[in-house]
VMD Tcl script that draws the C-alpha trace (Angstrom):
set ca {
  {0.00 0.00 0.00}
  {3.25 2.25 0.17}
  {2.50 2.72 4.13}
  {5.83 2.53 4.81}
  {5.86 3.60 8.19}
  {3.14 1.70 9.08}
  {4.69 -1.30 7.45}
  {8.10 -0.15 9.62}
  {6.38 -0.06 13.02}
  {4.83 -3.07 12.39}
  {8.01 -5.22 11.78}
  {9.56 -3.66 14.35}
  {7.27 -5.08 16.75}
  {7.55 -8.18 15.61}
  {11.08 -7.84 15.80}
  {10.88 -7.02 19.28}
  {8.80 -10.14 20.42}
  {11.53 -12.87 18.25}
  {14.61 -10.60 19.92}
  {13.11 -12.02 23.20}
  {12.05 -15.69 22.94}
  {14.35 -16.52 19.81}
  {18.49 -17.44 19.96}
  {20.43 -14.52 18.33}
  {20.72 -16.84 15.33}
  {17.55 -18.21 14.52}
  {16.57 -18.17 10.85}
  {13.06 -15.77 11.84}
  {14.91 -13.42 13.45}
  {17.07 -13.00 9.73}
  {13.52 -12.86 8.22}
  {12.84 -10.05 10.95}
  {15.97 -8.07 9.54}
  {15.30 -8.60 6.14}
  {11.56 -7.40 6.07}
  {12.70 -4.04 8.38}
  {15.79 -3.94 5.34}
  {13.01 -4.27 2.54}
  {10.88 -1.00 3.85}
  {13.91 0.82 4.23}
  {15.19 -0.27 0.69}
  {11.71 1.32 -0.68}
  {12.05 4.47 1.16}
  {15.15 5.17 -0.63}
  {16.93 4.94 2.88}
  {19.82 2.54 1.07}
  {22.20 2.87 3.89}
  {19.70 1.31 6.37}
  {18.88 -1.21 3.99}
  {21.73 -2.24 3.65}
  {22.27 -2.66 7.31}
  {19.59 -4.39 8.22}
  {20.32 -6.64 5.23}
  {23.79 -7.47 6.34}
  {22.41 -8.36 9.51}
  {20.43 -10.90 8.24}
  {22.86 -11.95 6.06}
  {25.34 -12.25 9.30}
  {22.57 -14.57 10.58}
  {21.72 -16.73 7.88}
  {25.97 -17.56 7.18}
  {25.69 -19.18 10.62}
  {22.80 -20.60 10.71}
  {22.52 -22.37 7.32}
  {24.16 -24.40 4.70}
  {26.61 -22.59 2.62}
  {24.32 -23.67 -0.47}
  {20.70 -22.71 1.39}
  {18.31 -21.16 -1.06}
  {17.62 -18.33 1.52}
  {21.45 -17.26 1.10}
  {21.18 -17.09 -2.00}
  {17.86 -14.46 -1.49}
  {20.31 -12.51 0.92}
  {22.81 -12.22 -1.42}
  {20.28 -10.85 -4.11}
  {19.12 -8.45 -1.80}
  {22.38 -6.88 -1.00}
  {22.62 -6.69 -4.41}
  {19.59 -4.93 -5.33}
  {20.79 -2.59 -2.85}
  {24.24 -1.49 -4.21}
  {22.27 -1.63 -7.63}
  {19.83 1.45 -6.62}
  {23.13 3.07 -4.91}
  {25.05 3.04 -8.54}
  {27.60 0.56 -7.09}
  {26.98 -2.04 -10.51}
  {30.18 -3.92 -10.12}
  {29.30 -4.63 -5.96}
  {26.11 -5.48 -7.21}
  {27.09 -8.05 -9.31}
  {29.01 -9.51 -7.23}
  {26.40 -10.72 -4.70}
  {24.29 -11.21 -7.54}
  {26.71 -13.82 -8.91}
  {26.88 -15.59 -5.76}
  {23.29 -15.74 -5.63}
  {23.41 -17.14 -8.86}
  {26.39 -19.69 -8.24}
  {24.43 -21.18 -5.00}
  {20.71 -21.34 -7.47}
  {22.61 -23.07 -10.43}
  {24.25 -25.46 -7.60}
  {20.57 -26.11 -6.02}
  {17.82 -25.74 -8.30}
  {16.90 -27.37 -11.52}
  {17.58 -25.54 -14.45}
  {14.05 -24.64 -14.81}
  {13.35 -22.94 -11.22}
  {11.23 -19.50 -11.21}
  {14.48 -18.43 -9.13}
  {16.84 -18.77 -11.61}
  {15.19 -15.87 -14.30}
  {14.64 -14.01 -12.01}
  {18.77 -13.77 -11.25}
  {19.19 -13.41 -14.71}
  {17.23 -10.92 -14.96}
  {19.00 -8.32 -12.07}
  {21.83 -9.09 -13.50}
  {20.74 -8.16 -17.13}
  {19.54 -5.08 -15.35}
  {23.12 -4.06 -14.06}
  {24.80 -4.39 -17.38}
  {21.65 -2.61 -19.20}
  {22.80 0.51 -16.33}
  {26.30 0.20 -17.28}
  {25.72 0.62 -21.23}
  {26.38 -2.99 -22.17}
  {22.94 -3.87 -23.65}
  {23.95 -6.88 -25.69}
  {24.93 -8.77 -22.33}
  {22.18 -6.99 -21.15}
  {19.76 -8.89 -23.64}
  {21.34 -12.17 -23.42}
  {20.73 -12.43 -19.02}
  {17.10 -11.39 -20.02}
  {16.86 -13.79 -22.66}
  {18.00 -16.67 -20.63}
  {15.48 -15.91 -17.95}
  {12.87 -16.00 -21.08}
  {13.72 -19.37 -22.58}
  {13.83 -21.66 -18.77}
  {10.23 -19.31 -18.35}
  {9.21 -20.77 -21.70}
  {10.19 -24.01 -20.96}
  {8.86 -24.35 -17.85}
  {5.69 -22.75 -17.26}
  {2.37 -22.62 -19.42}
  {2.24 -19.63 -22.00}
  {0.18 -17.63 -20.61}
  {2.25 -17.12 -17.12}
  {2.48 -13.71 -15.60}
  {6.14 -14.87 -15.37}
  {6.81 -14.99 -19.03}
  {4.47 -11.59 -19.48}
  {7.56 -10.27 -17.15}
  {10.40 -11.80 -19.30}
  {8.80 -10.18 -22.41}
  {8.62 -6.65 -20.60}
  {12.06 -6.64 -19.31}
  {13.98 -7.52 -22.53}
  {11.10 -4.75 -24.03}
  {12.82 -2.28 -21.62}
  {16.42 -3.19 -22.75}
  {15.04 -2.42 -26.10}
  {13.81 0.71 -24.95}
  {16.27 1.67 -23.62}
  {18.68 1.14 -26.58}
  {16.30 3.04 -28.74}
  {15.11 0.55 -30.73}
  {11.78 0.87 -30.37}
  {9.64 -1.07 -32.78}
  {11.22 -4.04 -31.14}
  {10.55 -2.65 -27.70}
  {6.38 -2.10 -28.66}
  {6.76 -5.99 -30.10}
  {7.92 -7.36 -26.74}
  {6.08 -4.91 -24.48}
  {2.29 -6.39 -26.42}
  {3.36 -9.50 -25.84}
  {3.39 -9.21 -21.88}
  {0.16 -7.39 -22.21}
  {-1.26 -9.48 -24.22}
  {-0.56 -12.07 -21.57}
  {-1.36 -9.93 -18.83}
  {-4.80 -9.80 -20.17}
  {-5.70 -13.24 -20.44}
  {-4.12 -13.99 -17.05}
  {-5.02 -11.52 -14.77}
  {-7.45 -9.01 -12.95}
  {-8.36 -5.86 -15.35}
  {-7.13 -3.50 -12.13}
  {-4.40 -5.65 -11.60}
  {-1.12 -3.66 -11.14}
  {0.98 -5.28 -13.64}
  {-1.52 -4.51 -16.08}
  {-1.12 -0.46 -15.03}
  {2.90 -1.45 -15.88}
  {2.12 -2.76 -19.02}
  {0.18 -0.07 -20.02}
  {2.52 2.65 -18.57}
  {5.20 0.57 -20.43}
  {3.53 0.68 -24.00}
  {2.77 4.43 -23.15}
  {6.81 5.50 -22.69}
  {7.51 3.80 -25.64}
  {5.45 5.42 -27.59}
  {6.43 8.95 -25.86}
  {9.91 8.25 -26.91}
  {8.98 7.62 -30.41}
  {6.83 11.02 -30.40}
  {3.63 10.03 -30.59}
  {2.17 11.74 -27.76}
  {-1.45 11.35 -27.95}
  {-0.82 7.22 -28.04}
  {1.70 7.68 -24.98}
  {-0.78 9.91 -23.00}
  {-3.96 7.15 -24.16}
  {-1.60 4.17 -22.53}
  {-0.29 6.52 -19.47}
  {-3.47 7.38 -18.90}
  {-5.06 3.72 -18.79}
  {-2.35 3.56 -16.59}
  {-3.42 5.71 -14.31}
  {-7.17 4.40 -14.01}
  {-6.54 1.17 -13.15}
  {-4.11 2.78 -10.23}
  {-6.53 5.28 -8.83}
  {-8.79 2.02 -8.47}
  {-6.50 0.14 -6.89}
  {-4.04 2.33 -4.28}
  {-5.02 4.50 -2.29}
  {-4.94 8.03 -3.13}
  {-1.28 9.01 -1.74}
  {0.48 6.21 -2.96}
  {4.03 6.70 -4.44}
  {2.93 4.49 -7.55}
  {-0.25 6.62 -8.52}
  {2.87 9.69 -8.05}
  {4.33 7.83 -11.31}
  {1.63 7.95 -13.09}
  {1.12 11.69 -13.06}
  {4.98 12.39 -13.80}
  {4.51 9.90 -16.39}
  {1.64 12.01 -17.82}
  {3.90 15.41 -16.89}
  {6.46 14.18 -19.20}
  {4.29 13.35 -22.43}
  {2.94 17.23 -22.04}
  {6.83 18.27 -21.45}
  {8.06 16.95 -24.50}
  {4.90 18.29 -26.23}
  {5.54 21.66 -24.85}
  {2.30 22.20 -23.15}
  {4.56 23.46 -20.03}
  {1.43 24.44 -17.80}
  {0.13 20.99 -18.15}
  {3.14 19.55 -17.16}
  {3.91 21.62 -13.98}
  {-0.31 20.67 -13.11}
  {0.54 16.68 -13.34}
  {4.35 17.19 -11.90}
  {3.03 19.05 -8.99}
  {0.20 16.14 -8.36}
  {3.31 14.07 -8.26}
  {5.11 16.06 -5.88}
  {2.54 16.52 -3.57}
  {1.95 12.75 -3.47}
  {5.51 12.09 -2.80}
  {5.88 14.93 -0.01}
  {3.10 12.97 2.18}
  {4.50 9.43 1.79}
  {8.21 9.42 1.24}
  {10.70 10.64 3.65}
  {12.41 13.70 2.76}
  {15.12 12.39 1.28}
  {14.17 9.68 -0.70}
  {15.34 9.78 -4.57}
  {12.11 9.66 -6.04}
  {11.82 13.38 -4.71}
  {14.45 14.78 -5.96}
  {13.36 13.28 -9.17}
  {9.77 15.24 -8.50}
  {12.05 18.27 -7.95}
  {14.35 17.94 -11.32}
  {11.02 17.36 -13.55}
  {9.69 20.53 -12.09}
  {13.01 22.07 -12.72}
  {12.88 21.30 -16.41}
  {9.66 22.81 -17.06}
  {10.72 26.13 -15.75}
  {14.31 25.95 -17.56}
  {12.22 24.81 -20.55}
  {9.93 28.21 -19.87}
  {13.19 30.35 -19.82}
  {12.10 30.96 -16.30}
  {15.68 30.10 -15.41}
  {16.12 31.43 -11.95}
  {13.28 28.93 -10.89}
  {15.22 26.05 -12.70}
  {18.07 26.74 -10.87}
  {15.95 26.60 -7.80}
  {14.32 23.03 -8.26}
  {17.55 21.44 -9.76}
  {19.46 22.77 -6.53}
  {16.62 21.23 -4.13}
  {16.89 18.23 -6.22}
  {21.14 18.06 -6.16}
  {20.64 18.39 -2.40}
  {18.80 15.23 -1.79}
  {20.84 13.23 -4.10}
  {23.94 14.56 -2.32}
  {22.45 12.70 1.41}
  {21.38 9.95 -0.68}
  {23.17 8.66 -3.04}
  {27.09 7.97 -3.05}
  {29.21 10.46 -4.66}
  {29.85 8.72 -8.07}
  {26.33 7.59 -8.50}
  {25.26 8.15 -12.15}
  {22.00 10.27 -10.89}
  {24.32 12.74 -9.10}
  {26.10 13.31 -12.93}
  {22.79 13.83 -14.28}
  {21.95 17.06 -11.85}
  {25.18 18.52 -12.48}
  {24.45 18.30 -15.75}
  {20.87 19.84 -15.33}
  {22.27 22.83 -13.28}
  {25.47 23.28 -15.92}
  {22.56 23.49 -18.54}
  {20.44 26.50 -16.74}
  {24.26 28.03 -15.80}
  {24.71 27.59 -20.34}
  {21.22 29.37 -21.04}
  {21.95 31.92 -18.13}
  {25.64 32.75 -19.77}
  {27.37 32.16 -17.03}
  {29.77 29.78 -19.29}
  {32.76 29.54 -16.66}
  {29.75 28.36 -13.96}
  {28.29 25.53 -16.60}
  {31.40 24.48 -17.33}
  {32.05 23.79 -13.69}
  {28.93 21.53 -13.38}
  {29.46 19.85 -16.79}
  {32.71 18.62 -15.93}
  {31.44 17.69 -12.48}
  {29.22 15.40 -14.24}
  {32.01 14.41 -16.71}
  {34.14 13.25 -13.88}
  {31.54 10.97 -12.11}
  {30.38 9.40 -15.98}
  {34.24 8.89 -16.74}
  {34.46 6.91 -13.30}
  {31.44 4.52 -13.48}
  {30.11 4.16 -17.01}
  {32.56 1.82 -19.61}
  {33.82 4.15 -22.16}
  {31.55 3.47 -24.97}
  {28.25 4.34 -22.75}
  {26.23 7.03 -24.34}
  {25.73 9.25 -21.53}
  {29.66 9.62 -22.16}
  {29.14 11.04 -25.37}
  {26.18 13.22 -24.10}
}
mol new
graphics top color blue
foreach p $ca { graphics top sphere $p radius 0.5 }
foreach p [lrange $ca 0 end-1] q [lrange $ca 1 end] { graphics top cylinder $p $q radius 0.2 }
display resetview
């Protein structure tokens, strides 16, 4: 429900009661740690994640075998963490060793197995190396195929992740092709209010924003958005997405007072149920801060894309590729102000953290 929290306090009590009548190493009081880890991991609080992740971790090396399937989900965890902080070579690290203990344990055709394909597909998509990229997503496809019936929601998610890689590569006729697919599985299989359906929809709809046909992107967006104002309640960080999502179409259409009304509904959302520093805020902040550069209201830019640099500074670590991005935002309102020495500053800011973190062949390089 995105009652985070709620969700917080809750664990925590429970946490309380196995502290008392459980040994320091029993396997529930890992599970304990790792649910507390997985509401700090959503509210963007990474470095309490990660904390209470290594503490279950700490607690599931003693307690189990070194080839225990719930290892192996520790491992992945840790890594999803150091993905979201920009750390993609930590990351795959424990995702590789949560892959080495499934490919020891599981048959080749267990659920778990894709679905370690498919972070690590993710981390080389983030570094710029889609062609690896394609082939962990690919893999997770073909045991999906093989093992479940074809109308799975598991293979729908197969089809939309390798659709994303395509996406993102810019390739988007093949991106549509596999993004239908899912939905038209997601249709046959599930609830019409169903969240995954709202993805796929919300999926089709970028696609089609990045190809520039807006009124198709703003039709799927805002089928999107229906099925999540049915389904969430009203301050939930998802139905936040869905308005930025909408914000963006009438950005790039250059209907700027349209897109400050649905960024703002975004905002507002994400003020009342994330904590004040959490990524997704700053992001709220930057889209806001692109309208008003985009409206040659510059000084306003520069305010927005400073509130947003300021969260992303507590949040993220210094080389994280988000961090590049608003120095590159503020060098850009610095370039339209004239103040050359002052964007040049901020561009090579961004330069430096890109040249660290990205291979050198990654587009944002070249941007």
């Amino acid at each position: 429900m995105g009652e985070y929290s709620k969700a917080l306090k809750f664990y925590e009590k429970a946490h309380q009661i196995y502290e008392k009548v459980m040994l320091s190493n029993h396997p529930d009081l890992a599970i304990s740690y790792n649910n507390i880890g997985g509401v700090y991991h959503s509210m963007g609080d990474y470095s309490k994640a990660l904390e209470f992740y290594e503490k279950s971790h700490k607690i599931y090396k003693k307690a189990l075998l070194p080839n225990h399937p719930d290892l192996a989900m520790s491992y992945s965890n840790i890594g999803q963490v150091y993905h979201d902080l920009g750390g993609y070579s930590k990351a795959l690290e424990f995702y590789e060793k949560s892959l080495k203990i499934r490919e020891k344990t599981l048959s080749t055709n267990h659920p778990h197995l894709p679905t370690t394909y498919i972070c690590i597909g993710q981390v080389y998509s983030d570094r710029g190396d889609y062609s690896k990229a394609l082939e962990f997503c690919r893999k997770a496809l073909e045991i999906r195929k093989e093992a479940l019936p074809p109308n799975h929601p598991d293979c729908a998610a197969s089809y939309h992740n390798i659709g994303l890689m395509y996406n993102t590569m810019g390739d988007y006729s093949k991106a549509l092709e596999f993004h239908e697919k899912a939905h038209e599985i997601y249709e046959v299989a599930l609830h019409p209010n169903h969240s995954s359906l709202a993805i796929s929809y919300n999926d089709i709809g970028r696609v089609y924003n990045n190809m520039g046909d807006y009124s198709k992107a703003l039709e799927f967006y805002d089928k999107a958005h229906k099925i999540r104002e049915k389904a969430l309640p009203p301050n939930h960080p998802n139905l936040a997405t869905s308005y930025s999502n909408i914000g963006h179409v009438y950005n790039d259409m250059g209907d700027y007072s349209k897109a400050l009304e649905f960024y703002d509904k975004a905002h507002k959302i994400r003020e009342k149920a994330l904590p004040p520093n959490h990524p997704d805020l700053a992001t709220s902040y930057s889209n806001i801060g692109q309208v008003y550069n985009n409206l040659g209201d510059y000084s306003k830019a520069l305010e927005f894309y400073e509130k947003a640099h300021q969260i992303y500074e507590k949040a993220l670590p210094p080389n994280h590729p988000d961090l590049a991005t608003s120095y590159s935002n503020i060098g850009q309102v610095y370039n339209n102000l004239g103040d050359y020495s002052k964007a040049l500053e901020f561009y090579e800011k961004a330069h430096q953290i890109r040249e660290k973190v990205l291979p050198p062949n990654h587009p944002d390089l070249a941007m």
